[in-house]
Phi, psi and omega in degrees: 000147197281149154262121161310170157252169184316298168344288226276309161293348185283136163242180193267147179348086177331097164306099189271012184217153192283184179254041201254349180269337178322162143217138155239167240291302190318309178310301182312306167295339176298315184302306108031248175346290187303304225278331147341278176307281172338289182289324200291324188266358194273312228253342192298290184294349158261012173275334190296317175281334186259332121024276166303284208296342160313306208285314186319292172002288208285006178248001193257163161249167167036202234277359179263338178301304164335295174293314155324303190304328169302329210252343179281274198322335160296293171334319194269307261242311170284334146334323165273353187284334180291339172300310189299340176284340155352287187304322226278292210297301154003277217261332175288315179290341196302005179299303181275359164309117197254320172269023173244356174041042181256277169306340268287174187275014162271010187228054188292345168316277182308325172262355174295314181312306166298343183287304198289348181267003192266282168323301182315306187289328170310329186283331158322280189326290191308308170317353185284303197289312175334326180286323198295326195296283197248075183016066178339331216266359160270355200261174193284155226233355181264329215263287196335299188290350216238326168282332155320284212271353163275348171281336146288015139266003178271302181300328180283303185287342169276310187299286173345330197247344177280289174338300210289326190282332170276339172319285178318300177321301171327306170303277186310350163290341192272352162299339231256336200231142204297338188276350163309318218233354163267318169302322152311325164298299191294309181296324136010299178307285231287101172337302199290296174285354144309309187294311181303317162289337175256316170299081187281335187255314158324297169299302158324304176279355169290301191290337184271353187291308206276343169301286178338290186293320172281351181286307200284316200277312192287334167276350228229328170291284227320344221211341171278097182276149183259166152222099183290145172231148184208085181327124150271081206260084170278112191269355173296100160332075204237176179288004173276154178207010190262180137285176184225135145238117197269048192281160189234105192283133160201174193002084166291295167089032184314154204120141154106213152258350209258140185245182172322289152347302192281312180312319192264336161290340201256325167318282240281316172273015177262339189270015158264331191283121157291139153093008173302123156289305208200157187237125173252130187242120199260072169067168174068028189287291160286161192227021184182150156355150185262295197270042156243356179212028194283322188313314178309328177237024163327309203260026153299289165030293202238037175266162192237119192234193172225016202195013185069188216229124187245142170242095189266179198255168160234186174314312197292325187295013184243001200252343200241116184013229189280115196278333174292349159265016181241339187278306177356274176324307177307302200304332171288351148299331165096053220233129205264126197244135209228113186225103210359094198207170202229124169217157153344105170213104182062070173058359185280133167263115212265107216237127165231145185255139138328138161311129204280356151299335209309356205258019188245006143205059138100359176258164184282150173061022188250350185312122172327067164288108170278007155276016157304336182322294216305349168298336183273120150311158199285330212263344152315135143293128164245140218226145165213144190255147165196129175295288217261089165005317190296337159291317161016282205296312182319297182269352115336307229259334189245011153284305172267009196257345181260352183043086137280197068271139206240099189235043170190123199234108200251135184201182200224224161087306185281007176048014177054041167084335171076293166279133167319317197274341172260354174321298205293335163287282197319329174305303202287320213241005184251069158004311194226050208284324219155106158093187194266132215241178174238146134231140164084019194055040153080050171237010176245122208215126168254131180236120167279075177291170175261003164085126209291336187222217181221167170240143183057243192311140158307012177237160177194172228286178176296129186076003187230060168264142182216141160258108196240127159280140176241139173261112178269105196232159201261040185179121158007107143327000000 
């Protein structure tokens, strides 16, 4: 009697995914190509829109220059959004995708219905920047905020679906190669990433679910202010000797969505803190033309100190016609505006810096000089306000190249990414992200708020709308 050989039973390496998830090589290169094409024209066109809006500029004179760059930097902005609406529509409809056995087209009803609540909503969205462009702030104030708030459902559901889309695009690449395909297999096993991976209607409802809730949470924050405290221990030996105690205000972002009401809830909790020196509003206080929203910050005014109330610029005061009508209005506030100088405060010296952009628009002398530093006696503690972190490296670098010491540096500007789901990016490419640094073998210390409101969408991560009191003391504990 005949015998098989062993061989003739063996079976072959079990494929645990279908073959409509398969790629093979050929496939492979197409895709390759489009995911090419796609980003290669996202990135073409906005170095292309800022391009222009630069050659324009530079033909403008004093504060339109600004404002142009402002108005280029919309442009670019909608431009990735329209690629970016790609991914989004892709990876949600792929439900009806008949060859994915999720959806079928018998249920074509439902998905023209979805198409059309999809478009309304992308056309919200997109209309949020549009507006800033032909000053949005004459616009209805439902319709304004209700376009706010779908472009933060929008920042939620593009990042989810770029996610979720490289994610796949990943998996299939890896079929295309037999250790791919092995590797698959193992990762297979694990019940949660077959199903996470193969389950297509799973993933769709996982984005809309985790949108819905962080979109719902972050609004529903935004605008609940905290108010935090923070001791600050400056080791330098200098002639000071009193402590500062300090609240710190930053991207009010009056404007917008953000309104009167919130600007004055936000007075009303620093003028509960006793025994306040100073209130600092470190940029980005407004978000729009002064005679469309000056009424919106009236009640800075009526912030209460014992040293007043000091003012440095951030980027945005620079986006709306002339920023010398905003210093106007403060100073009739009695609101002291430090446009790089230096004064006196409790023995402290107090140095506010310009915005380190400031000098892209276009007015003469606004540009960020850190040789203001150099107005501080050496034997002072020195504090300094400058909105964007990202000046640090400017001012360490004129801290030592002048043996100046610089020993507190306080800002705002990065909103701590502002959505949960963009912290861990903001994280990556942000130097200075968020909370208090050592610089300089800790003779220098940067404190990062996460900023008192929001910009644009009504929403923001939870718990980081902040007020911060700081104590400030020039010598160990």
């Amino acid at each position: 009697m005949a015998t098989s050989s062993p061989s003739t039973h063996r079976s072959k390496p079990k494929i645990i995914y279908d073959k409509q998830f398969q790629m093979n090589i050929p496939k492979l290169k197409i895709l390759l190509k489009k995911i090419f094409i796609f980003h290669a024209t996202l990135i073409i066109g906005i170095c292309e829109i800022k391009l222009i809006g630069n050659f324009c500029a530079n033909r403008l004179i004093g504060y339109r220059q600004g404002n142009l760059r402002r108005f280029a930097s919309i442009i670019a902005l909608e431009w990735a959004m329209l690629h970016l609406d790609l991914p989004i529509y892709l990876h949600l409809f792929s439900v009806f995708n008949s060859k994915l056995n999720v959806l079928r087209y018998k249920n074509e009803k439902l998905r023209i219905y979805c198409l059309i609540g999809f478009v309304l909503l992308l056309l919200m969205a997109h209309l949020t920047y549009l507006f800033y462009v032909v000053e949005s702030f004459e616009v209805n104030s439902f319709i304004y905020d209700l376009s706010a708030i779908c472009n933060g459902i929008w920042i939620h559901l593009c990042l989810f679906c770029y996610g979720f889309m490289a994610y796949n695009i990943g998996m299939r690449m890896l079929s295309a190669f037999v250790s791919g395909r092995k590797l698959l297999d193992k990762l297979f096993s694990i019940q949660f990433i077959k199903f996470l991976t193969l389950n297509r209607k799973f993933q769709v409802g996982l984005t809309l679910v985790l949108t819905a809730l962080l979109s719902f949470s972050h609004w529903y924050s935004s605008d609940k202010l905290i108010v935090r405290h923070q001791q600050i221990n400056l080791p330098r030996h200098t002639s000071t000797k009193n402590s500062l105690k300090v609240a710190v205000l930053t991207d009010l972002h009056a404007g917008a969505a953000v309104y009167a009401e919130q600007i004055a809830k936000a007075v009303e909790n620093v003028n509960k803190i006793k025994d306040l020196d100073a209130v600092f509003l470190i940029g980005d206080i407004i978000d729009a033309p002064r005679d469309l929203i000056e009424e919106r910050v009236e009640s800075l005014r009526h912030l209460r100190s014992h040293f007043g109330t000091f003012y440095v610029t951030g980027n945005h005061e620079y986006y709306y016609g002339n920023v010398n009508e905003w210093f106007e209005l403060f100073e009739s506030y009695g609101i002291k505006i430090l446009k790089n100088r230096a004064v006196n405060l409790k023995g402290f010296c107090l140095v506010g810096l310009n915005d380190i952009y400031s000098e892209e628009s276009g007015i003469h002398n606004h540009e960020m000089d850190v040789t203001a530093i150099k107005s501080c006696p050496l034997n002072e503690t020195t504090i300094v306000l400058e909105h964007n972190p990202s000046a640090t490296k400017q001012i360490l670098a004129f801290s030592e190249n002048f043996s100046h010491p610089v020993d507190l540096i306080l800002s705002g500007h990065t909103h701590a990414g502002q959505f949960l789901i963009v912290a861990p990016l903001a994280r990556l490419f942000l130097p200075y992200f968020y909370g208090h640094y050592f610089l300089n073998n800790e003779a220098t210390q940067l404190f990062v708020s996460a900023g008192t409101l929001f910009q644009n969408a009504p929403m923001k991560t939870p718990f980081m709308s902040e007020i911060w009191i700081l104590e400030i003391r020039p010598f160990k504990n």
